[in-house]
C-alpha positions as CSV (number, residue, x, y, z in Angstrom):
1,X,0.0,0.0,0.0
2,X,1.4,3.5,-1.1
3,X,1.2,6.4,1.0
4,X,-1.5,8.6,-1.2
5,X,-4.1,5.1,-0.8
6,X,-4.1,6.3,2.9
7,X,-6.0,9.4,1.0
8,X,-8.2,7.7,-1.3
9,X,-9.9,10.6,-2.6
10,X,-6.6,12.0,-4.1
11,X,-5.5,8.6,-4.9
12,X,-8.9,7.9,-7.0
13,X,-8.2,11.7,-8.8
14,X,-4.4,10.6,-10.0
15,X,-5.7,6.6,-10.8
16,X,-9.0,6.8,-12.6
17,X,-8.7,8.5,-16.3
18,X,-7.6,11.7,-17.2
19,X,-11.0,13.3,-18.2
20,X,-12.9,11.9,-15.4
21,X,-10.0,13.4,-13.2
22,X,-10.5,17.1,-14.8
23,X,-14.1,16.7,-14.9
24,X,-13.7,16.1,-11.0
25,X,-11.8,19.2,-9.9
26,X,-14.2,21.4,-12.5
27,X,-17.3,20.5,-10.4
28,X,-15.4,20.3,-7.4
29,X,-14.4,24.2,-8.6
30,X,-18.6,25.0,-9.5
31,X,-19.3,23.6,-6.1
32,X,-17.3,25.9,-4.4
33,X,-18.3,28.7,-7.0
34,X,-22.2,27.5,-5.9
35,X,-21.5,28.2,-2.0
36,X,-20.1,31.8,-2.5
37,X,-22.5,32.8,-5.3
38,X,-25.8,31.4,-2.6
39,X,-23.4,33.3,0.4
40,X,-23.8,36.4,-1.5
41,X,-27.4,36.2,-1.9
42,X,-26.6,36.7,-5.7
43,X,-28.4,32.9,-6.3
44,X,-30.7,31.0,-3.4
45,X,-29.3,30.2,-0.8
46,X,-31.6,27.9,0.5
47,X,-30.3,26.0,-2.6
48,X,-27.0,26.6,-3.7
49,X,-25.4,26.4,-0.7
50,X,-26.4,22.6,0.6
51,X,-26.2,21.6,-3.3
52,X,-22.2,23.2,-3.7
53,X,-21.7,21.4,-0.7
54,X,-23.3,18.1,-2.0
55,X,-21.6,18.7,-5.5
56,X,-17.4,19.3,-3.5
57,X,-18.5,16.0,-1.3
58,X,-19.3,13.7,-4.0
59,X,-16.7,14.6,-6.4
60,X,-13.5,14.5,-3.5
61,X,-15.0,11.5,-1.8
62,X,-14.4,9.0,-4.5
63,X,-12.8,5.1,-3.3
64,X,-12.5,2.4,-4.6
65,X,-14.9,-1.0,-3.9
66,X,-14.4,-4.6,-4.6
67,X,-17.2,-5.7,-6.8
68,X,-16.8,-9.2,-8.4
69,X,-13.1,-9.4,-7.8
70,X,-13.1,-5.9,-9.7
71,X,-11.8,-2.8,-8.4
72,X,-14.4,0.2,-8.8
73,X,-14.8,3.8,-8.5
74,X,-18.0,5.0,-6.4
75,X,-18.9,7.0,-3.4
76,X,-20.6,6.0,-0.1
77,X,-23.9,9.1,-1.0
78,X,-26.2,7.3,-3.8
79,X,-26.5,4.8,-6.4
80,X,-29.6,7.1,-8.7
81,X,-30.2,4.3,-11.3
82,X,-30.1,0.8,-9.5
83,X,-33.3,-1.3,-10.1
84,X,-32.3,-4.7,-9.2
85,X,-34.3,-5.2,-5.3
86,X,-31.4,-7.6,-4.4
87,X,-28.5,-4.8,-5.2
88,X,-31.3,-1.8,-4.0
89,X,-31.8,-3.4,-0.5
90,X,-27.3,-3.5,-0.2
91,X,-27.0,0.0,-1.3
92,X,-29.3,1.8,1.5
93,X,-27.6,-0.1,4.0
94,X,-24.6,1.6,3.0
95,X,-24.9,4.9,1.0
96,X,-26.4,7.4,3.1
97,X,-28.8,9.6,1.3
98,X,-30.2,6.2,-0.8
99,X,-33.4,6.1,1.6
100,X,-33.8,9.8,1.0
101,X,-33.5,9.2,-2.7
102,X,-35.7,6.1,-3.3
103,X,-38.4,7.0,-0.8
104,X,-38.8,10.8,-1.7
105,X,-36.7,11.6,-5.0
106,X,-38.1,8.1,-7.1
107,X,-41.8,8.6,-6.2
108,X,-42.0,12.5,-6.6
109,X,-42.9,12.9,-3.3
110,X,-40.2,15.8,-2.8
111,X,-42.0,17.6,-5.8
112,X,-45.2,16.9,-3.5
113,X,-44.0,18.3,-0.3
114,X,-42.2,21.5,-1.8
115,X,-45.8,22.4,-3.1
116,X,-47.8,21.7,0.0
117,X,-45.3,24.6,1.5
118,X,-45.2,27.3,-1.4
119,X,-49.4,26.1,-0.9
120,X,-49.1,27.5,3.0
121,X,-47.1,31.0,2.0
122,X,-48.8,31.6,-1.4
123,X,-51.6,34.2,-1.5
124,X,-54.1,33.4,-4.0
125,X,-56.3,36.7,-3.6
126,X,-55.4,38.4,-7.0
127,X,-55.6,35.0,-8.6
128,X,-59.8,35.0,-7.7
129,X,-59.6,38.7,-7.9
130,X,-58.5,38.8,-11.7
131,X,-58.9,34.9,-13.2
132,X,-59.4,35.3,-17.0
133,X,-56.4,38.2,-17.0
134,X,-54.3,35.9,-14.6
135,X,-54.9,32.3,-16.6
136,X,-54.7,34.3,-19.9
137,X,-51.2,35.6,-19.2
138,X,-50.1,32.0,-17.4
139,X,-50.7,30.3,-20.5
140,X,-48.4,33.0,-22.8
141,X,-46.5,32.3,-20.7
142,X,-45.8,28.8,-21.3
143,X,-44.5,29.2,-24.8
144,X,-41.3,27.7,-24.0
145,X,-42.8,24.8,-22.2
146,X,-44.7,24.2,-25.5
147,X,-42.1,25.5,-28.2
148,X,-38.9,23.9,-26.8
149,X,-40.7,20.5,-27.2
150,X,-40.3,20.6,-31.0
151,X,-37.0,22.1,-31.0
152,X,-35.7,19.1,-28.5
153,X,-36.8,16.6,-30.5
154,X,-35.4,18.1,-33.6
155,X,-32.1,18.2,-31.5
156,X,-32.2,14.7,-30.9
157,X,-33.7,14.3,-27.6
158,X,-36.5,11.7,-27.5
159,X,-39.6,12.5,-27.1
160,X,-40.1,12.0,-23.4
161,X,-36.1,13.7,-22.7
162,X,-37.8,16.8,-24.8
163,X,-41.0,17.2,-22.7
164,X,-39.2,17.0,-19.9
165,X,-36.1,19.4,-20.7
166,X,-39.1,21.4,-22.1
167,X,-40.9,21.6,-18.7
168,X,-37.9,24.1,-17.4
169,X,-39.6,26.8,-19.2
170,X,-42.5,27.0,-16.4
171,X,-39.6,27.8,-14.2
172,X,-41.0,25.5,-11.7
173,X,-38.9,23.4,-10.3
174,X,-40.9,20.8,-8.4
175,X,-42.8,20.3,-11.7
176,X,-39.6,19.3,-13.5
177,X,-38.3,16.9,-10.6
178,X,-41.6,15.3,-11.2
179,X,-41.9,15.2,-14.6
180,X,-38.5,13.9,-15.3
181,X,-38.7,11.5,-12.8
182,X,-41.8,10.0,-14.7
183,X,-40.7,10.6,-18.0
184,X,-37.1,10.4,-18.6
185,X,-34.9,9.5,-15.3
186,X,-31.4,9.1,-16.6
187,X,-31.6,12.6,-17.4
188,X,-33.3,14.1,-13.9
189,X,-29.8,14.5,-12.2
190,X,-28.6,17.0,-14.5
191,X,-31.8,18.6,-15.6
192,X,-32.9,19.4,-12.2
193,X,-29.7,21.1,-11.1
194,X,-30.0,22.9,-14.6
195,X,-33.6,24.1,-13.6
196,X,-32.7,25.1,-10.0
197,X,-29.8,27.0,-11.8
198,X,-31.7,28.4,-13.8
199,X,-34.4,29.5,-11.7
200,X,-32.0,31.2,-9.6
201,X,-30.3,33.6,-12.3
202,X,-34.0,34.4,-13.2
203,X,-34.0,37.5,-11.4
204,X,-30.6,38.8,-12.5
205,X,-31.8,38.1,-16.5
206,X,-35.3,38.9,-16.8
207,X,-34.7,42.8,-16.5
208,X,-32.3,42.4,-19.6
209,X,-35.0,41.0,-21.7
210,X,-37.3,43.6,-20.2
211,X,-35.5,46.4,-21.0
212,X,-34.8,45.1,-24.3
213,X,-38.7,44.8,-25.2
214,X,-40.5,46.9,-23.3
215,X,-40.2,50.5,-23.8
216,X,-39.4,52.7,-20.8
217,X,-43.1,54.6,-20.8
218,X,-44.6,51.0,-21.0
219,X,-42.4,49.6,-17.9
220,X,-43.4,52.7,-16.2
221,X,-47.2,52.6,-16.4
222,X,-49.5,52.9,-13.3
223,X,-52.2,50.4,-12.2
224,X,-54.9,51.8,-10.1
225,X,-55.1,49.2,-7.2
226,X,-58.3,50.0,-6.5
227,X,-59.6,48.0,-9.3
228,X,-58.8,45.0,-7.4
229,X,-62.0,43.8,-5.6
230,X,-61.4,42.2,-1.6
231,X,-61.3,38.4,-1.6
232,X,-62.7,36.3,1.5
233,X,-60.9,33.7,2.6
234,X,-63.8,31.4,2.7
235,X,-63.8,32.3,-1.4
236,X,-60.1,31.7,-1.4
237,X,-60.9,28.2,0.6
238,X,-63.3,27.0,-1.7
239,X,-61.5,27.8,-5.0
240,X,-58.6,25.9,-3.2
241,X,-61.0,22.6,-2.9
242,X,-62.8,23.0,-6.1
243,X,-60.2,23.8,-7.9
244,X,-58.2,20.9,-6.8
245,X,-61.1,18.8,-7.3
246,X,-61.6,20.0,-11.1
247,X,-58.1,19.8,-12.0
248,X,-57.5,16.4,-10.5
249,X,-60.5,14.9,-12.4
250,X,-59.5,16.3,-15.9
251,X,-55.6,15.9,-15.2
252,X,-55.6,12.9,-13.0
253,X,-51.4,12.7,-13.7
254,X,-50.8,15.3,-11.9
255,X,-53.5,15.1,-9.0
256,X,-50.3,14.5,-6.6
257,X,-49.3,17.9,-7.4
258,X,-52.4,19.6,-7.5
259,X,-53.5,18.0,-4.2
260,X,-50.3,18.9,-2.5
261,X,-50.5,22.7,-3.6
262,X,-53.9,23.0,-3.1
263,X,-54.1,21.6,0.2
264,X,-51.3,23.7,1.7
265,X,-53.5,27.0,0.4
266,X,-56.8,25.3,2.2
267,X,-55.2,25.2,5.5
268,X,-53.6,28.3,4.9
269,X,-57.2,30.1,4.1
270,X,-59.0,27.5,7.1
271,X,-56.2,29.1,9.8
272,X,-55.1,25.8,10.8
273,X,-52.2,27.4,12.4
274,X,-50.4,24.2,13.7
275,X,-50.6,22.6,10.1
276,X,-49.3,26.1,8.4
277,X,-46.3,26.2,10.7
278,X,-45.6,22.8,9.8
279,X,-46.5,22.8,6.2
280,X,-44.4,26.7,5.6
281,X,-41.5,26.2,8.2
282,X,-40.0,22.0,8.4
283,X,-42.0,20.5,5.5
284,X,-41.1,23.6,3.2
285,X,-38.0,24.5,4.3
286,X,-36.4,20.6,5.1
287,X,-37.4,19.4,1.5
288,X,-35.5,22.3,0.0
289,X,-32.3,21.2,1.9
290,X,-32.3,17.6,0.8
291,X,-33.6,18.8,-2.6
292,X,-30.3,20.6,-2.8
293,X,-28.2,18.9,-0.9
294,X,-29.2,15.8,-2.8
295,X,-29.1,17.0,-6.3
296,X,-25.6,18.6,-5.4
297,X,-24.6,14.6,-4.0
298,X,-26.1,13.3,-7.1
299,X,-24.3,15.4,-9.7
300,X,-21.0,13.6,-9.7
301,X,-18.4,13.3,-12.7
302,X,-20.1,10.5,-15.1
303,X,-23.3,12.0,-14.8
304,X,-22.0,15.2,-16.6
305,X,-19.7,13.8,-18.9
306,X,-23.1,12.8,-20.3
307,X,-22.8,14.4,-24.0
308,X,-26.6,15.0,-23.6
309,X,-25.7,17.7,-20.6
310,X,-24.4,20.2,-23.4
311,X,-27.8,19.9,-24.6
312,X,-30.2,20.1,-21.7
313,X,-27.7,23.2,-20.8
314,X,-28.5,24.9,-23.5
315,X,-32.5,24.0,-24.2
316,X,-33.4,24.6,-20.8
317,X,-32.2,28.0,-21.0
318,X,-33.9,28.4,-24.6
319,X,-37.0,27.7,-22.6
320,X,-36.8,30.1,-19.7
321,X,-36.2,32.6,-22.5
322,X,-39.3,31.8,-24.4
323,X,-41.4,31.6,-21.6
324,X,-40.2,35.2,-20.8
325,X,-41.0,36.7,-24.4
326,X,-44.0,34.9,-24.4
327,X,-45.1,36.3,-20.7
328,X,-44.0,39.9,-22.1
329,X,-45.7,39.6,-25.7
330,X,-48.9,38.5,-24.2
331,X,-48.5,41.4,-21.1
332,X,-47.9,43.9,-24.1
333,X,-51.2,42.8,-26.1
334,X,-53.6,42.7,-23.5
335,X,-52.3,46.5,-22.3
336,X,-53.3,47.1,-26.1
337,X,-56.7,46.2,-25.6
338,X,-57.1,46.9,-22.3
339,X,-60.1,49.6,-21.2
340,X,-57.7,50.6,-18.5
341,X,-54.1,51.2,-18.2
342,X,-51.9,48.0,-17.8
343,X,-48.6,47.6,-17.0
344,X,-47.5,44.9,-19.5
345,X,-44.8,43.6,-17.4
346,X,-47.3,41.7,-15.4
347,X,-46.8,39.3,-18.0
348,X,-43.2,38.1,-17.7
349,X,-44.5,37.5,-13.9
350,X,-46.7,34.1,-15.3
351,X,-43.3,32.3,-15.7
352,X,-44.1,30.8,-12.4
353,X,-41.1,31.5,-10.4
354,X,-43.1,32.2,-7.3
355,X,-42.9,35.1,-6.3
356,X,-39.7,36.0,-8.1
357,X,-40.7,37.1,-11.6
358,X,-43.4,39.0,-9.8
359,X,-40.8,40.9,-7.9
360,X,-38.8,41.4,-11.2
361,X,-41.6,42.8,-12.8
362,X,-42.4,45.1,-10.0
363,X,-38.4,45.9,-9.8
364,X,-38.4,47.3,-13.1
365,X,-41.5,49.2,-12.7
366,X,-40.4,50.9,-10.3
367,X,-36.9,51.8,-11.9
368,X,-39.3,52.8,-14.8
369,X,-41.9,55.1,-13.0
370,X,-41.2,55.4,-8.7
371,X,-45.1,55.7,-8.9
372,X,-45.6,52.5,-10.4
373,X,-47.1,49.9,-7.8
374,X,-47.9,46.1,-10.3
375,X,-46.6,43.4,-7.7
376,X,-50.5,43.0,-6.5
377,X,-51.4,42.4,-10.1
378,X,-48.0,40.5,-10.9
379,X,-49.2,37.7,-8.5
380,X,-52.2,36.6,-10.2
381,X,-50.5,35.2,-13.2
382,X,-47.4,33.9,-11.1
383,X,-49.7,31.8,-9.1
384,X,-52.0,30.9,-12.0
385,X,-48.1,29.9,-13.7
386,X,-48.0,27.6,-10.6
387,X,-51.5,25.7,-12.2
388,X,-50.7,26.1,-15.8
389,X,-47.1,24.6,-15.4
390,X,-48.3,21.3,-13.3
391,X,-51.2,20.9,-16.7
392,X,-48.7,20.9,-19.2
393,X,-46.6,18.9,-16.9
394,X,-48.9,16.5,-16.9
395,X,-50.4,16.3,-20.2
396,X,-46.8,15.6,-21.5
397,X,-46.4,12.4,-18.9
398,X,-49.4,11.4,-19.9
399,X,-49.9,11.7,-23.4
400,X,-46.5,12.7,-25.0
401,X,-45.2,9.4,-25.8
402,X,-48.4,8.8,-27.7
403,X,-48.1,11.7,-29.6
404,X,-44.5,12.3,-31.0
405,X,-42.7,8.9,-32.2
406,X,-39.5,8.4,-30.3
C-alpha cells in the first residue's frame, strides 16, 4: 500500500482516467463557486449552498470497492439508477442519502412536499380577484414549455427527454423533478440542477429582456389598485377545494401535485395554524435542503460527462427565454386592448417562479416610474403559472409518448 491510498480521494483523482480526473476538480471548482455565489445572496441560498456542498462532497470523496473481484470507483452518497431489489436493499444499508432518494426523490414525493409549503405561503387573492387576466397571461407564458418541445426533438432528444427538458420553461422546479422522474430519469440529475440553476439567475436576467422589449413609458405605467376587488378567505378556501377537485379529475397525472399545492393553500385560508407552521416552516424548508443537498450529491463526474448535458444546458435556458418573451408579448397585447391602463410587465411574472418574476416585474417598474405599484397584479398570473405549469406537466407524462414517435 502506497502512501496517497491512505487518502483515497486524491488517490482515485491521479488513478482513474484523465477526463474523469479534470471533470472532478471542475465540479469540485462549481461547487465551491455555488457556495459563495448562494453566500452572497446573488443565487438562493436555501439551494445553492447545501447543493455546492453536495456537488465538493461527492466529487472528493471517490474510493474504490471490490465488486466481483473488480476494483471500482464509487462514493458512499447514492447509487440514482439501481433497479435490481437484491442490489437496492445493499445500497441503503450503505450509501447514506439512498433512503432519501428512493423514498422521496423516485416517487415524486419531494416535488409533492415542496408544493404543499409554497401552498401554506402563497396568496391566492389576485388569482380569484383577476382569473381570465391571470390564466390568460399564465398560458403565454408557457411558450417555452410548449415550443422547446419541437425544438428538442429536432435536436435529438426523444420525445419524453424533450418534454421534460421542455418543462424548465414554467420555471418550476418541483414540476420538472416530477416530470423527469416519470418521464425520462437518466436525465433528472442533471436537468434538475440545470432548472434550480436556472431558476435562480432568473431574477438577474429577466430585466435584460425587459428592458430590451419593453419601452421605458410602458415599464413605467400605473395600475390603479383599487380596481382590485377584496377576496374572502372562505372564497379563497373554496377555489382551493374546487379547484383541486376540477383539475384532478381532468388531469388525473398530476393530482399528486395539484393535491399537494392546493391543500397547503386550504389550510392556509382554514387558519389551521399548527398545520401552516408545519406545512411553511419544516416540510417547506427541510425538503429544500435535501432537494439541494441531494441534487448537489447526485451530480457527480459521469453524470456530466453525459454528452446530452451540453444539450439540456442549452435548451433549458432556450426555454426560460421563451417563456419570458411569451409572458411579455402576451403582457404587451392585453395592455393594447385593455379599457384601463396595464402595466404589460405583469406578463413576464406568469413564468411561475413564485414570487420571483413578480418581484422582477415590479423591480423594473419601479426603476421605470417610482409611482408604479404592479406586484398586486404581478401575483395573479405567477400563481395561475404555478397551475398552468403542473397541466402541461402532466399532459406531457401522460400523453407525449403517444403523440411524438420516439
Amino acid at each position: 500500500m502506497s502512501f496517497w491510498q491512505f487518502f483515497e480521494g486524491l488517490h482515485t483523482l491521479f488513478t482513474q482516467d484523465f477526463d474523469t480526473s479534470l471533470v472532478r476538480v471542475l465540479l469540485i471548482l462549481a461547487g465551491f463557486l455555488l457556495i459563495y455565489l448562494g453566500y452572497r445572496q446573488i443565487l438562493e441560498p436555501l439551494l445553492m449552498i447545501p447543493m455546492g456542498i453536495g456537488i465538493i462532497a461527492v466529487n472528493g470523496g471517490v474510493l474504490y470497492f471490490e465488486a466481483q473481484g473488480a476494483r471500482e470507483a464509487g462514493t458512499m452518497f447514492v447509487a440514482p439508477l439501481i433497479s435490481d431489489p437484491t442490489e437496492l436493499m445493499h445500497y441503503l444499508q450503505i450509501d447514506f442519502l439512498q433512503p432519501i432518494y428512493n423514498f422521496t426523490f423516485s416517487n415524486g414525493l419531494i416535488a409533492c412536499l415542496v408544493f404543499m409549503g409554497i401552498g401554506a405561503i402563497t396568496d391566492i387573492d389576485y388569482l380569484i380577484a383577476k382569473p381570465w387576466m391571470s390564466m390568460v397571461l399564465a398560458t403565454a407564458a408557457e411558450l417555452g414549455t410548449i415550443a422547446t418541445l419541437p425544438i428538442a426533438v429536432a435536436c435529438g432528444l426523444t420525445a419524453k427527454e424533450a418534454a421534460s427538458v421542455a418543462l424548465v420553461g414554467g420555471a418550476d422546479g418541483p414540476v420538472v423533478i416530477f416530470g423527469s422522474i416519470m418521464m425520462a430519469p437518466q436525465i433528472f440529475v442533471p436537468l434538475s440542477v440545470v432548472a434550480y440553476v436556472y431558476l435562480s439567475l432568473c431574477y438577474a436576467g429577466y430585466p435584460y429582456l425587459i428592458k430590451l422589449m419593453v419601452p421605458k413609458e410602458k415599464r413605467g405605467i400605473v395600475m390603479d389598485l383599487k380596481d382590485i376587488p377584496q377576496i374572502s378567505p372562505g372564497e379563497k378556501f373554496a377555489f382551493a377545494v374546487i379547484a383541486c377537485g376540477v383539475l384532478s379529475l381532468l388531469f388525473p397525472v398530476g393530482a399528486p401535485l395539484f393535491a399537494s399545492f392546493f391543500v397547503g393553500v386550504a389550510v392556509k385560508e382554514a387558519r389551521v395554524n399548527r398545520y401552516i407552521e408545519l406545512l411553511s416552516g419544516p416540510v417547506l424548508y427541510g425538503a429544500t435542503f435535501f432537494l439541494g443537498f441531494t441534487l448537489g450529491a447526485l451530480l457527480s463526474a459521469d453524470i456530466i460527462m453525459d454528452s446530452t448535458v451540453a444539450k439540456l444546458l442549452g435548451l433549458g435556458m432556450l426555454a426560460l427565454l421563451l417563456s419570458g418573451v411569451g409572458g411579455l408579448v402576451g403582457g404587451m397585447l392585453w395592455s393594447k386592448f385593455s379599457k384601463k391602463p396595464f402595466n404589460p410587465l405583469v406578463g413576464i411574472a406568469g413564468v411561475s417562479c413564485v414570487p420571483t418574476t413578480a418581484k422582477v416585474a415590479q423591480k423594473c417598474a419601479y426603476q421605470a416610474n417610482k409611482r408604479s405599484m404592479i406586484l398586486p397584479y404581478a401575483m395573479g398570473p405567477n400563481v395561475a403559472g404555478v397551475i398552468t405549469t403542473a397541466i402541461v406537466g402532466s399532459i406531457y407524462v401522460s400523453t407525449v409518448g403517444d403523440f411524438i414517435k420516439q
